[in-house]
C-alpha atoms as one frame of an Amber mdcrd trajectory, in Angstrom:
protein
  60.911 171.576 126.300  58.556 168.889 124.734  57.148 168.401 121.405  53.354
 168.397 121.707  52.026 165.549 119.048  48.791 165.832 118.150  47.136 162.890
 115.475  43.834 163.840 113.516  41.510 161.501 110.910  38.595 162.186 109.480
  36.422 160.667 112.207  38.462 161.942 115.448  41.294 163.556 117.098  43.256
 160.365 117.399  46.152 161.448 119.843  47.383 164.547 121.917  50.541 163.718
 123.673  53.548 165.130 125.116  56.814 163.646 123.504  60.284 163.880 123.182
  60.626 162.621 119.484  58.400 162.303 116.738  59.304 159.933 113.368  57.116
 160.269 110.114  57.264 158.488 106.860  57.919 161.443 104.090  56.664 160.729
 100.528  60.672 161.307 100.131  61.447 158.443 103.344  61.381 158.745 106.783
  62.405 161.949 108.857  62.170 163.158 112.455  61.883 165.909 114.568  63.056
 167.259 117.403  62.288 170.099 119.983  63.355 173.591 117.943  62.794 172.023
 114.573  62.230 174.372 112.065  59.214 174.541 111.088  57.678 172.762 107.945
  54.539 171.126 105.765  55.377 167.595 104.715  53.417 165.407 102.440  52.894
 161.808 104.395  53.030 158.300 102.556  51.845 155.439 104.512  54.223 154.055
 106.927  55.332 154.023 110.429  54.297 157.489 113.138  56.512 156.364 116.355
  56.980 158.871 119.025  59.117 158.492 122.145  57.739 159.721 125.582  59.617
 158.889 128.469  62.051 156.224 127.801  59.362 154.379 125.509  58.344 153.970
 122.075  54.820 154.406 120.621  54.034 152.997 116.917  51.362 153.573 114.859
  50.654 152.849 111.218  49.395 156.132 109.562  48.109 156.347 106.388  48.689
 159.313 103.652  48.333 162.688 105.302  50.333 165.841 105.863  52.568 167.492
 108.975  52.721 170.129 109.977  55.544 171.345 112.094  55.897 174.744 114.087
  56.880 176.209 117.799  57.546 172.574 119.244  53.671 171.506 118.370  53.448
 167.868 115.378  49.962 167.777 113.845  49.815 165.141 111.736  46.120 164.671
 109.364  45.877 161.448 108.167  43.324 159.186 106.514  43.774 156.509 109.265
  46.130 155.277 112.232  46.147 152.086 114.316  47.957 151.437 116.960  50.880
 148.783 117.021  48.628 146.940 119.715  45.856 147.091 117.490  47.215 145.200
 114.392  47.857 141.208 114.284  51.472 140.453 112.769  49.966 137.466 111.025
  46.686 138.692 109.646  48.552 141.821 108.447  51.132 139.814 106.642  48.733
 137.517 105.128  46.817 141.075 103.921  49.845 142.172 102.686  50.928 139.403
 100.592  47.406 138.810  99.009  47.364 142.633  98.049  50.995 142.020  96.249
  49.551 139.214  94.676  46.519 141.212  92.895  49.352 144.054  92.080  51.316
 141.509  90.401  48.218 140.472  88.015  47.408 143.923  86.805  49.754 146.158
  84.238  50.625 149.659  84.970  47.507 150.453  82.408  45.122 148.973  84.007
  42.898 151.068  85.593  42.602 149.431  89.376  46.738 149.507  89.133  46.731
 152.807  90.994  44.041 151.683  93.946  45.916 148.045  94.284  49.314 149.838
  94.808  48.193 151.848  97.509  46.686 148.986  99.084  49.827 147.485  99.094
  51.658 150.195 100.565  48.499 150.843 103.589  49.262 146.850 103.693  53.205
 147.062 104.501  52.866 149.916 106.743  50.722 147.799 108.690  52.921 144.766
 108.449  55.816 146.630 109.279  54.088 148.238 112.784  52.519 144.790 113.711
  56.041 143.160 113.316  57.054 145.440 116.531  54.257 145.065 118.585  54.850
 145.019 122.022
């Protein structure tokens, strides 16, 4: 029996698809989930959503979010998700190397240290999908 994946933002029900794996990045690192997982609530970080659907591999970059897991059925609420086919490997790099470069500048104290580091981690998420583009 399938999982059924289903991807929501703010703006749109980004995905509903039938799927035979589903990986997430955890605010504690990466897990995945199978048909009969137990059930669960996990906080997302940004990262790579892949899902495998007959024989293939479909990646996303997600933003922060949540999962939610139960009776074969992935919703996953995020603040945003592109497609791998969506993202350019060198723009995204470039992005993701000026955002290290203002985190670098600012302390820990500062108050825009909080906002840059997340940028940096939206950045590398996106780096790290566009780097296995099709």
């Amino acid at each position: 029996m399938p999982l059924t994946l289903e991807i929501v933002t703010p703006e749109q029900r980004a995905l509903t698809v039938q799927c035979d794996e589903v990986r997430l990045t955890g605010v504690a690192g990466g897990f995945g989930i199978r048909p009969g997982h137990t059930p669960l609530v996990a906080t997302l970080a940004p990262g790579e959503l892949a899902y495998d659907a007959a024989g293939s591999t479909h990646r996303y970059a997600a933003g922060e979010g949540f999962a939610e897991v139960s009776d074969d059925r992935v919703r996953v609420l995020v603040e945003e998700v592109l497609r791998a086919d969506q993202l350019d490997p060198q723009r995204t790099e470039r992005e993701l190397a000026e955002a290290r470069k203002k985190l670098e500048i600012l302390g820990p104290d500062d108050p825009d240290y909080d906002k840059a580091r997340a940028w940096v981690e939206h950045a590398a998420a996106r780096a790290l999908v566009a780097s296995h583009r099709p």
